[in-house]
PyMOL Python script that loads the backbone (N, CA, C, O; Angstrom):
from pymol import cmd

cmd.read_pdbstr("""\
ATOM      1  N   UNK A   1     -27.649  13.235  13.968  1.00  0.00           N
ATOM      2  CA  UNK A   1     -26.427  13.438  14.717  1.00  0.00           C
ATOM      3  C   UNK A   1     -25.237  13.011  13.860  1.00  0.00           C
ATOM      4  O   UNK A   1     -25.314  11.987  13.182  1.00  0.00           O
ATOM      5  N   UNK A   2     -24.130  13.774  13.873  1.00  0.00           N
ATOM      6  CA  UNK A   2     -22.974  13.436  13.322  1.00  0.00           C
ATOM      7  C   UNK A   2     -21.929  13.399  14.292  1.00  0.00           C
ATOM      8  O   UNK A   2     -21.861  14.107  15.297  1.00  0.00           O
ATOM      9  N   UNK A   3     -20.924  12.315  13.833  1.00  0.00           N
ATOM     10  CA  UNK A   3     -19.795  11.972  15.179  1.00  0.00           C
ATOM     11  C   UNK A   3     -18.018  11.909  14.172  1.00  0.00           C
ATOM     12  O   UNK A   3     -17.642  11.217  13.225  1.00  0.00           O
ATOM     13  N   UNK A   4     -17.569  12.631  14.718  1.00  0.00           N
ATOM     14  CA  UNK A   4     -16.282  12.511  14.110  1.00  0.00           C
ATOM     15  C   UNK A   4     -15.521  11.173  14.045  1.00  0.00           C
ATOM     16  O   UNK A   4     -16.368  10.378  14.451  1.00  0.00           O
ATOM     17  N   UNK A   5     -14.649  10.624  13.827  1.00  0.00           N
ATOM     18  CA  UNK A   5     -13.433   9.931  14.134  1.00  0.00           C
ATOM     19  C   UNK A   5     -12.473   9.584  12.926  1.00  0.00           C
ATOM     20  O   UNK A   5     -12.060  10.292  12.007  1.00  0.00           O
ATOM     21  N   UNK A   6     -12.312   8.592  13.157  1.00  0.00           N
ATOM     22  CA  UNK A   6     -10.664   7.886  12.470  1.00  0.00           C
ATOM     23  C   UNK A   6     -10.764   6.582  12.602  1.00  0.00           C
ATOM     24  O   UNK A   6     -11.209   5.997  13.589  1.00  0.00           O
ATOM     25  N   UNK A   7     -10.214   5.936  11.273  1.00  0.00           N
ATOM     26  CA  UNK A   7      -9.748   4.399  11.390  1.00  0.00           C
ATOM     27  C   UNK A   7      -8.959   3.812  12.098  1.00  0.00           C
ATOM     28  O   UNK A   7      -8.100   4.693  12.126  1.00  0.00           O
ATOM     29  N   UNK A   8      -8.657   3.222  12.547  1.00  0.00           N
ATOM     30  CA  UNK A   8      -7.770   2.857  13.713  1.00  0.00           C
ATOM     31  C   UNK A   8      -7.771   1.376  14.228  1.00  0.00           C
ATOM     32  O   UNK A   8      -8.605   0.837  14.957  1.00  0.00           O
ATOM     33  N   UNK A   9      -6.429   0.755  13.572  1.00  0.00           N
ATOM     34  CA  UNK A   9      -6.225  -0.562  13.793  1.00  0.00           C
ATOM     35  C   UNK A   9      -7.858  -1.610  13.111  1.00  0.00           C
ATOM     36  O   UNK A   9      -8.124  -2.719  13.574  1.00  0.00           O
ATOM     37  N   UNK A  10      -8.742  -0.912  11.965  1.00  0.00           N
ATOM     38  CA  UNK A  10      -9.261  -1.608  11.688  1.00  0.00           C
ATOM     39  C   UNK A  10     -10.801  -1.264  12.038  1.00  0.00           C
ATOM     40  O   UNK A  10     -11.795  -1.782  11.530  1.00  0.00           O
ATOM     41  N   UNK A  11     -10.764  -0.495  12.799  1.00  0.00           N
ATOM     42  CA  UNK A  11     -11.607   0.398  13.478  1.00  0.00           C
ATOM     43  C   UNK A  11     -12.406   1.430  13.824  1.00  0.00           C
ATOM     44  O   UNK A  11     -11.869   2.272  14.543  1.00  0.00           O
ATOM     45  N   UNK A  12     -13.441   1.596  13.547  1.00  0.00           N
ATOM     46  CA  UNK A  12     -13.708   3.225  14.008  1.00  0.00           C
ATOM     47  C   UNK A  12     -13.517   3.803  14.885  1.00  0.00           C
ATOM     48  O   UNK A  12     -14.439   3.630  15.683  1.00  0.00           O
ATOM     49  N   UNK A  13     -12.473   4.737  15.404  1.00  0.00           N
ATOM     50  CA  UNK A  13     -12.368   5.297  16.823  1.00  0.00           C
ATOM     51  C   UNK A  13     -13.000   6.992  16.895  1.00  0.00           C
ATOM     52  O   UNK A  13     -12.315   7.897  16.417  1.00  0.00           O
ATOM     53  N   UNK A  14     -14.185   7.247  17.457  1.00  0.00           N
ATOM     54  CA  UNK A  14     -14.586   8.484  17.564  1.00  0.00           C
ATOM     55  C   UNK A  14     -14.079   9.060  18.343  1.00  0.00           C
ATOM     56  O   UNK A  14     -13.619   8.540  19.360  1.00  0.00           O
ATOM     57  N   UNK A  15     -14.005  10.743  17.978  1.00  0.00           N
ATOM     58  CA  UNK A  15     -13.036  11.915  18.608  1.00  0.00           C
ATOM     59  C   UNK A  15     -13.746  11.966  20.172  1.00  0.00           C
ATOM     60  O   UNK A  15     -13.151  12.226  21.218  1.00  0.00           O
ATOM     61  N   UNK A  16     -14.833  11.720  20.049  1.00  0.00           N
ATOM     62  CA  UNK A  16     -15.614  12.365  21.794  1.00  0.00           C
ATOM     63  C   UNK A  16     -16.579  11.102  22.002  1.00  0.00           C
ATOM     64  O   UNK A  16     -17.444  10.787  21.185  1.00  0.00           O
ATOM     65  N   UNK A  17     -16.262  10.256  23.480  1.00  0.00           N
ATOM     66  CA  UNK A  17     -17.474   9.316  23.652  1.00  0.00           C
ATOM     67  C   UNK A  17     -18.907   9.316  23.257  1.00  0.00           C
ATOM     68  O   UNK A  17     -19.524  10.347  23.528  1.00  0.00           O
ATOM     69  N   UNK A  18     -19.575   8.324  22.648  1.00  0.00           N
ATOM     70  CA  UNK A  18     -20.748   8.329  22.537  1.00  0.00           C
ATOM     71  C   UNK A  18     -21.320   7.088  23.544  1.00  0.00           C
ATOM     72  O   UNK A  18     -20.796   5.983  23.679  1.00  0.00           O
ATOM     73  N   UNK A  19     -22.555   7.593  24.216  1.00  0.00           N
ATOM     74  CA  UNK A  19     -23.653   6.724  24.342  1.00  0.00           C
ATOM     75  C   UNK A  19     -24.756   6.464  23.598  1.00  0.00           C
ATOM     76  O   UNK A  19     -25.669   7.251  23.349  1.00  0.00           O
ATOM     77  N   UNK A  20     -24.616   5.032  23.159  1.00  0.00           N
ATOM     78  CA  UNK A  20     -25.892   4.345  22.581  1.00  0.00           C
ATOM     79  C   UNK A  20     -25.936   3.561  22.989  1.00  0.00           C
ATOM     80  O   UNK A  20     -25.095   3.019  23.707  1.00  0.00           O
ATOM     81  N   UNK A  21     -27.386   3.064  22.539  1.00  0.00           N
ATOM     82  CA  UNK A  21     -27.683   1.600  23.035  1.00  0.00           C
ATOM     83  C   UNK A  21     -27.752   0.737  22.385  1.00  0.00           C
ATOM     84  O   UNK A  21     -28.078   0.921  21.212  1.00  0.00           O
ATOM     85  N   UNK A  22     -27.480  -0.549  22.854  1.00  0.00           N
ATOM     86  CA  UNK A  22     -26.544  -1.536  22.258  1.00  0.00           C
ATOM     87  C   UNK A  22     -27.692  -1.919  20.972  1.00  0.00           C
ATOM     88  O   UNK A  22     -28.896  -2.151  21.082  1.00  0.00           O
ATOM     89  N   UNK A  23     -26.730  -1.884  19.591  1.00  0.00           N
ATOM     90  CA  UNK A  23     -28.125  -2.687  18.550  1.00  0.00           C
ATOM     91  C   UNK A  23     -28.516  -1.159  17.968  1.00  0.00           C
ATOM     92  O   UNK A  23     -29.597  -1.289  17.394  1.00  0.00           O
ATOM     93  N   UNK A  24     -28.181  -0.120  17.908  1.00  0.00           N
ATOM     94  CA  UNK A  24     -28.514   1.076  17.528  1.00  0.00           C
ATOM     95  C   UNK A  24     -27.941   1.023  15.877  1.00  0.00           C
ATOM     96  O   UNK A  24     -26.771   1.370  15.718  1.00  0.00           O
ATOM     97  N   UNK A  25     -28.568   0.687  14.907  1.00  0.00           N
ATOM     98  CA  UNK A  25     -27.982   0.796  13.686  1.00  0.00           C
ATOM     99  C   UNK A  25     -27.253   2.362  13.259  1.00  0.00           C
ATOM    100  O   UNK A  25     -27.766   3.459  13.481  1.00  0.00           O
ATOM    101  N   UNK A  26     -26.253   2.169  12.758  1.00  0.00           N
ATOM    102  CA  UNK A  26     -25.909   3.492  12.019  1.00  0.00           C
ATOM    103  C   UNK A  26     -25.424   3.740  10.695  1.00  0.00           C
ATOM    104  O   UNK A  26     -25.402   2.698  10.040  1.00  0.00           O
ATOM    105  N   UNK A  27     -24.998   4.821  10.019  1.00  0.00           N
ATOM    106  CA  UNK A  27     -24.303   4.709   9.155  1.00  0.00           C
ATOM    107  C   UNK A  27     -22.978   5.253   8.798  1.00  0.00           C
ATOM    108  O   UNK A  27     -22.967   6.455   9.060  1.00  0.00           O
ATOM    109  N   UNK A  28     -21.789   4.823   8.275  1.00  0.00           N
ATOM    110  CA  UNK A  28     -21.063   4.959   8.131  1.00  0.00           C
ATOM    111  C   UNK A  28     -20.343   5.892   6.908  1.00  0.00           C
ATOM    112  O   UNK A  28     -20.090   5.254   5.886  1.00  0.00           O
ATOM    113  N   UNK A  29     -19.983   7.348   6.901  1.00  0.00           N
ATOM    114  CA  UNK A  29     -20.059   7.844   5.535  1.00  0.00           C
ATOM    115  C   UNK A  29     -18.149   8.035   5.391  1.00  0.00           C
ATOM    116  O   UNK A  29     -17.654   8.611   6.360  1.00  0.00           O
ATOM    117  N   UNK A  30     -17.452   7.727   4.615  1.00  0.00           N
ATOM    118  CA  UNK A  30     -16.077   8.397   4.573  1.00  0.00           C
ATOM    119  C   UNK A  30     -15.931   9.312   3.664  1.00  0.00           C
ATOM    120  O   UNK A  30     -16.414   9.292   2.532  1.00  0.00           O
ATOM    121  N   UNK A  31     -14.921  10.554   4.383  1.00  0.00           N
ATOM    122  CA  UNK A  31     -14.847  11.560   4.019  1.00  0.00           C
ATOM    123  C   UNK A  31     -13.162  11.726   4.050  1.00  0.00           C
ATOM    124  O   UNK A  31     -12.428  11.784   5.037  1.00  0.00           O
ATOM    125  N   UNK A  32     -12.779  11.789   2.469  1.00  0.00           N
ATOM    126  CA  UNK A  32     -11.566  11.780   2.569  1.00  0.00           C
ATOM    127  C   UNK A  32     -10.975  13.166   2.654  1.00  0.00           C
ATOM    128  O   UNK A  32     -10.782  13.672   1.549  1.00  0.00           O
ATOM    129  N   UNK A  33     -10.701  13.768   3.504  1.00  0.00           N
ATOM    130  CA  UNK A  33     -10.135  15.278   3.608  1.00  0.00           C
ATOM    131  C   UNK A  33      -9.165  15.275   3.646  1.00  0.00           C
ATOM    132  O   UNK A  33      -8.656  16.032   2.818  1.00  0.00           O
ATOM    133  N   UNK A  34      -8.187  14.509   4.537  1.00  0.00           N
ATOM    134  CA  UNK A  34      -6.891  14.804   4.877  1.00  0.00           C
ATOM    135  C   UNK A  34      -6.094  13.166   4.531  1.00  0.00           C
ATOM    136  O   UNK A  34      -6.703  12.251   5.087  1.00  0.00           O
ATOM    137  N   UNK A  35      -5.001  12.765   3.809  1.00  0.00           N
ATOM    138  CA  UNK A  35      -5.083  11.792   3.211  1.00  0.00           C
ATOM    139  C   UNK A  35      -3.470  11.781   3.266  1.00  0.00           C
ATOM    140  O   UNK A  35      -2.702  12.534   2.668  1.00  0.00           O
ATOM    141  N   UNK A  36      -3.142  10.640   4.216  1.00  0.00           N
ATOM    142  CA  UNK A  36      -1.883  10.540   4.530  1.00  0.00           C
ATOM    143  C   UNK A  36      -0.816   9.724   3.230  1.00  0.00           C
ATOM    144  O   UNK A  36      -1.104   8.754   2.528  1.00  0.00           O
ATOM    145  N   UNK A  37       0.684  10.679   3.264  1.00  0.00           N
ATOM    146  CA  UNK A  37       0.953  10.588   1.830  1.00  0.00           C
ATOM    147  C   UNK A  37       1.415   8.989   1.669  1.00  0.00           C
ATOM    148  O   UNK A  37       1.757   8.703   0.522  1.00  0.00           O
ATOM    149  N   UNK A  38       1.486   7.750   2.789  1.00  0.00           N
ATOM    150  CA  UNK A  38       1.320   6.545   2.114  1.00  0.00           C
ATOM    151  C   UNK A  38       0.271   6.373   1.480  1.00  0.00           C
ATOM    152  O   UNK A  38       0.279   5.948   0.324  1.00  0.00           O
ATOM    153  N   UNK A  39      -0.698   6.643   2.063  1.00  0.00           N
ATOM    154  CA  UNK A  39      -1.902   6.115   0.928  1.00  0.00           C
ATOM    155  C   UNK A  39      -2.523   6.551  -0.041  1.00  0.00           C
ATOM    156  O   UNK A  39      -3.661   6.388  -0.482  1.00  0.00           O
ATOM    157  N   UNK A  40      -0.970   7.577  -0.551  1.00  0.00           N
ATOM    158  CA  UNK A  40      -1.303   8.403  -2.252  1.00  0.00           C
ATOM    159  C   UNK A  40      -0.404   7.727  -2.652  1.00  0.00           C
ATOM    160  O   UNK A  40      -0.635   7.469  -3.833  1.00  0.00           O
ATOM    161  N   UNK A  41       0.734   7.178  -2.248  1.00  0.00           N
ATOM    162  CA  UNK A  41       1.807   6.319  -3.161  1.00  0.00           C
ATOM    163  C   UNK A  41       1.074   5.050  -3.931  1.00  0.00           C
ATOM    164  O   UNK A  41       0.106   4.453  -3.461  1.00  0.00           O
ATOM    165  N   UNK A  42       1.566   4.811  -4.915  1.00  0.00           N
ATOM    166  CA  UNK A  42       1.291   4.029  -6.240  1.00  0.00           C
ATOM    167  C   UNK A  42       1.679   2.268  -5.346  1.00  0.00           C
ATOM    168  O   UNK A  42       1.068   1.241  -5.642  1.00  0.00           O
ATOM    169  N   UNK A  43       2.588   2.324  -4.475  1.00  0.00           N
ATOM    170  CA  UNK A  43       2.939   1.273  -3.752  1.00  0.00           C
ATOM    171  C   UNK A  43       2.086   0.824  -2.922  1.00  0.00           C
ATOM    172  O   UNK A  43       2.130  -0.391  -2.730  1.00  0.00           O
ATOM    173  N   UNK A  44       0.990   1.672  -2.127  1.00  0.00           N
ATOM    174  CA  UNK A  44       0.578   1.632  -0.800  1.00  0.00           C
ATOM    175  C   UNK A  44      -0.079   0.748  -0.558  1.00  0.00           C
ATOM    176  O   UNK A  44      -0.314   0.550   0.634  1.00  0.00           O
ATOM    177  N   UNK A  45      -0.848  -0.460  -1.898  1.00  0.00           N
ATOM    178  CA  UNK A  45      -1.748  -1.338  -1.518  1.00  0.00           C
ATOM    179  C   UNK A  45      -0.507  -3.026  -2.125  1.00  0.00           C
ATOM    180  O   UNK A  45      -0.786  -4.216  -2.276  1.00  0.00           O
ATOM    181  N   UNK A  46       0.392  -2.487  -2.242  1.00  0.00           N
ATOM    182  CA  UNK A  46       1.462  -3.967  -2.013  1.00  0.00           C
ATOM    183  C   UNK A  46       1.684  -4.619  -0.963  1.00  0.00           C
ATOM    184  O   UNK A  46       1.868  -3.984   0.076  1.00  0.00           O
ATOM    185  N   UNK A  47       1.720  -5.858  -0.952  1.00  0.00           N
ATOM    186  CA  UNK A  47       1.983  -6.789   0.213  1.00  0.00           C
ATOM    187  C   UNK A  47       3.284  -7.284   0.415  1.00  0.00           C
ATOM    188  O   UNK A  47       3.694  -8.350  -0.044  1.00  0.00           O
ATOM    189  N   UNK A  48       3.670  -6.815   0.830  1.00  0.00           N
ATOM    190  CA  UNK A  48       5.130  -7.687   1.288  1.00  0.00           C
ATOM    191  C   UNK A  48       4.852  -9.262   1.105  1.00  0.00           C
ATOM    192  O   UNK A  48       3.944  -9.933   1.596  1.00  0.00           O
ATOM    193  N   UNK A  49       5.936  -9.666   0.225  1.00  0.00           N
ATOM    194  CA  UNK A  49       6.175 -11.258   0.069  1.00  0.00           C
ATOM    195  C   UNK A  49       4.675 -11.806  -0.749  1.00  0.00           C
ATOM    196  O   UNK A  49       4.415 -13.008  -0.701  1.00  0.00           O
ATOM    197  N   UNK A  50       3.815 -10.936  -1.420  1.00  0.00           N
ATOM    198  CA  UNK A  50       2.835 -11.352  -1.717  1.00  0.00           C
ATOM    199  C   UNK A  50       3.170 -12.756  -3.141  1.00  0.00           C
ATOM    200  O   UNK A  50       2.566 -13.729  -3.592  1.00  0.00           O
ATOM    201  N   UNK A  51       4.616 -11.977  -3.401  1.00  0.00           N
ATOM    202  CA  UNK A  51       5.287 -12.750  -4.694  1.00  0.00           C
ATOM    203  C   UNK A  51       5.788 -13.989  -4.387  1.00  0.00           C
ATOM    204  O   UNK A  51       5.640 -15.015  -5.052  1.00  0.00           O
ATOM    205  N   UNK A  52       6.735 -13.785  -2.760  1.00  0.00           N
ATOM    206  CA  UNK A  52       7.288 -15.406  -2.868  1.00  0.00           C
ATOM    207  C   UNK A  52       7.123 -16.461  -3.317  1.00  0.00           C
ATOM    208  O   UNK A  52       6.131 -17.189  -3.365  1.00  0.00           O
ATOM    209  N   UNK A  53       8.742 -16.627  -3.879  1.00  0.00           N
ATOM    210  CA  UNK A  53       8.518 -18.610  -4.456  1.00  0.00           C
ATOM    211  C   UNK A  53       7.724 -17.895  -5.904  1.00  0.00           C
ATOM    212  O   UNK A  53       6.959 -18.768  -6.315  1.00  0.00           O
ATOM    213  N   UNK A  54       7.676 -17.277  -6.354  1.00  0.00           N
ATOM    214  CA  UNK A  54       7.041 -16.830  -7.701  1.00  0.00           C
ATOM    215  C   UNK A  54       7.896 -16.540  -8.725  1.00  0.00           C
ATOM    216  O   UNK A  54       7.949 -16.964  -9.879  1.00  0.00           O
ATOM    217  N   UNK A  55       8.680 -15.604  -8.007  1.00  0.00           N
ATOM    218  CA  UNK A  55      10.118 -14.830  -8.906  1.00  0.00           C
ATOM    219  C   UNK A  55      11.193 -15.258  -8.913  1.00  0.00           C
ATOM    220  O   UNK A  55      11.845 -15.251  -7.869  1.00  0.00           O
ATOM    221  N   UNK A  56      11.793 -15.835 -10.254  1.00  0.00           N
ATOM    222  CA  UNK A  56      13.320 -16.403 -10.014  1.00  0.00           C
ATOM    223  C   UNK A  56      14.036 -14.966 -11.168  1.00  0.00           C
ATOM    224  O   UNK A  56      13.500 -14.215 -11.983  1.00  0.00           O
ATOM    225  N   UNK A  57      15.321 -15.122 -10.727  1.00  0.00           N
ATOM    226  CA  UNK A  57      16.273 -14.163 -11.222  1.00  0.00           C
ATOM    227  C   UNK A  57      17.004 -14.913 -12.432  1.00  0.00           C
ATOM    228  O   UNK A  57      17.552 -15.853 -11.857  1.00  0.00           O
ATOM    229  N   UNK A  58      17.277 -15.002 -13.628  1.00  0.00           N
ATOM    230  CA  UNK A  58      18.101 -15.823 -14.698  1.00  0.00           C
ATOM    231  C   UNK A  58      19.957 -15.761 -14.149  1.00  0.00           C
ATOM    232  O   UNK A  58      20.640 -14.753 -13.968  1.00  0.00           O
ATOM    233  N   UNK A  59      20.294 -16.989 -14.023  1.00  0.00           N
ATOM    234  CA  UNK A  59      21.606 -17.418 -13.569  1.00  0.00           C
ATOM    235  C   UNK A  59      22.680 -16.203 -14.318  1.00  0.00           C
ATOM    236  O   UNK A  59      23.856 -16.145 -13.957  1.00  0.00           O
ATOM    237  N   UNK A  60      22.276 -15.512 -15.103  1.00  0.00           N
ATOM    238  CA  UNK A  60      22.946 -14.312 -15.970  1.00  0.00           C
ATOM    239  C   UNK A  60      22.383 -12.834 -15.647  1.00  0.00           C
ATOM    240  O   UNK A  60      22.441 -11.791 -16.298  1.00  0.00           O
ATOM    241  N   UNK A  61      21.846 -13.126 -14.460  1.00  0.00           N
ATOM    242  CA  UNK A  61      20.962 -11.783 -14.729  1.00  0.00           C
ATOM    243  C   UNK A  61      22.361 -10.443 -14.557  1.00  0.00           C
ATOM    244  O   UNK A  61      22.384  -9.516 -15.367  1.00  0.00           O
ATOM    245  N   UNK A  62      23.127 -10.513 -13.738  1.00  0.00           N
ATOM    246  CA  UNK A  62      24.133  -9.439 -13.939  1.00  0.00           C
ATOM    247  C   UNK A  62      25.264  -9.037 -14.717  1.00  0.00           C
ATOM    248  O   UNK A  62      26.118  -8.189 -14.460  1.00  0.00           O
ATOM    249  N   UNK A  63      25.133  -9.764 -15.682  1.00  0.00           N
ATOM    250  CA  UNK A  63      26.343  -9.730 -17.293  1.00  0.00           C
ATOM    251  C   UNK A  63      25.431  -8.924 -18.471  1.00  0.00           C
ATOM    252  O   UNK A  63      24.234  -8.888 -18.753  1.00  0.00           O
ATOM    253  N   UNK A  64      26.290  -8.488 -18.841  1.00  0.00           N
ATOM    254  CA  UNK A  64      25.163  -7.769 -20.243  1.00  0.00           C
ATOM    255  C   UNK A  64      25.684  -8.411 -21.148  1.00  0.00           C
ATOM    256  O   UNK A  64      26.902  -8.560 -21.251  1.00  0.00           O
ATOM    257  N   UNK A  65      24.610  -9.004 -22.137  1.00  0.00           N
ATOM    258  CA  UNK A  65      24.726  -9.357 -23.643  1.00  0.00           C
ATOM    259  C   UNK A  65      26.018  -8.732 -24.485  1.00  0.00           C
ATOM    260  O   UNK A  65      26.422  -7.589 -24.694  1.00  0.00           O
ATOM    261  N   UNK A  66      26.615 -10.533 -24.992  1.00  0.00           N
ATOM    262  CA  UNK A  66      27.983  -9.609 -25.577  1.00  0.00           C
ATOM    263  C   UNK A  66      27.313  -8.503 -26.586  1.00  0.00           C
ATOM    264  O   UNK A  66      28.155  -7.604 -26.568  1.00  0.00           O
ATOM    265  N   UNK A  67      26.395  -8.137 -27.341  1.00  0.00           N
ATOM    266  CA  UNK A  67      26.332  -7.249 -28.349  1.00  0.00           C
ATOM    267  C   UNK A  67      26.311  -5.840 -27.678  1.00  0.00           C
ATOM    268  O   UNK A  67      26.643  -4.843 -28.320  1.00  0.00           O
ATOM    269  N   UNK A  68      25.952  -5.782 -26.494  1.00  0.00           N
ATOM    270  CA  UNK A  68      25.596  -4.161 -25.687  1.00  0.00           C
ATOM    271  C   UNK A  68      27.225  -4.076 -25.211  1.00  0.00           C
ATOM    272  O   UNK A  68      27.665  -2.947 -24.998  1.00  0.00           O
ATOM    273  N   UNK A  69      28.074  -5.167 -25.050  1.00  0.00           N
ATOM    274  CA  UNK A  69      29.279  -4.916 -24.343  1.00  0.00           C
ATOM    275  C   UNK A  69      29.995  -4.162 -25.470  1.00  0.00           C
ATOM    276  O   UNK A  69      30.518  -3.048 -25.489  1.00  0.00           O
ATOM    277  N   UNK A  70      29.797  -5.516 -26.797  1.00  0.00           N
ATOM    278  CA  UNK A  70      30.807  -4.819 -28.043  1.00  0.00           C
ATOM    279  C   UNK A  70      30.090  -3.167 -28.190  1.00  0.00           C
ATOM    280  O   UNK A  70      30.747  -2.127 -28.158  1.00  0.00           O
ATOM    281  N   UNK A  71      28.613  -3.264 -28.353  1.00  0.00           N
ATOM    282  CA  UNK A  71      28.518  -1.835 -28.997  1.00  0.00           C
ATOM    283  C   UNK A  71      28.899  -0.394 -27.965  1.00  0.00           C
ATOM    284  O   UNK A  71      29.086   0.769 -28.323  1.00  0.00           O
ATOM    285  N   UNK A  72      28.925  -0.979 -26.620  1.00  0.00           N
ATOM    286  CA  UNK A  72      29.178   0.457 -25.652  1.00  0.00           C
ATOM    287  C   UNK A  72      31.072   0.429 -25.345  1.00  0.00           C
ATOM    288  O   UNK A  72      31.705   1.206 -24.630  1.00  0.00           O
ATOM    289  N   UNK A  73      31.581  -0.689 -26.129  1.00  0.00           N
ATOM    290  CA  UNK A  73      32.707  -0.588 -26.275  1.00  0.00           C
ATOM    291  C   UNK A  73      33.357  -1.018 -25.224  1.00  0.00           C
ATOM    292  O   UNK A  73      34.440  -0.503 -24.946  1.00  0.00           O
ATOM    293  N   UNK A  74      32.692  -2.283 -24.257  1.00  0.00           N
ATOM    294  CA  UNK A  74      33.290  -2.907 -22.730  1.00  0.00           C
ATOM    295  C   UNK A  74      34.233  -4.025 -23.311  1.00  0.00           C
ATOM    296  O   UNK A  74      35.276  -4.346 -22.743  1.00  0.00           O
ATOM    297  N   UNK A  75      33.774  -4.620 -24.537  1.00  0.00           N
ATOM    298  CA  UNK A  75      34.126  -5.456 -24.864  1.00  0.00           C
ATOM    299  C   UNK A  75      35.190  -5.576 -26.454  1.00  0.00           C
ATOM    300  O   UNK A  75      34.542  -5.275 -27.457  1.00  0.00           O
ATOM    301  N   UNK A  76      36.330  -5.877 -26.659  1.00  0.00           N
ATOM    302  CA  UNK A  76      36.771  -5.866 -27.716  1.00  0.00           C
ATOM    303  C   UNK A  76      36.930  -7.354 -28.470  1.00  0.00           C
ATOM    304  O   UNK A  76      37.396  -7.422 -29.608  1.00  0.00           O
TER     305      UNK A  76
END
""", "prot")
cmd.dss("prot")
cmd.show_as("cartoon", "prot")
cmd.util.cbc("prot")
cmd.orient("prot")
């Protein structure tokens, strides 16, 4: 027997009720067909704040080096 469904909150949720009985081993096969476009992005397995308290910014980070100022000519 084969049973459709979807992940869901962690979950297997099948398309149409099944009865079994309780303790019925099964197996689980995934079939990636249709593949929602977060979880093709290069981002999709980042954690928010996984960095905190990790990353500091340098007290200069928004001035550019006098040599890029003199050579793009910001600076005389």
């Amino acid at each position: 027997m084969t049973y459709s469904g979807r992940i869901q909150k962690g979950q297997i949720i099948l398309d149409q009720p099944v009865r079994l009985a309780e303790g019925v081993r099964v197996e689980v096969e995934v079939i990636v067909a249709e593949r929602p476009e977060a979880l093709s992005s290069p981002c999709a397995s980042r954690i928010p704040g996984q960095f905190a308290g990790q990353i500091s910014l340098s007290s200069n980070f928004d001035t550019w080096p006098e040599e890029f100022q003199e050579a793009w000519g910001l600076k005389s």
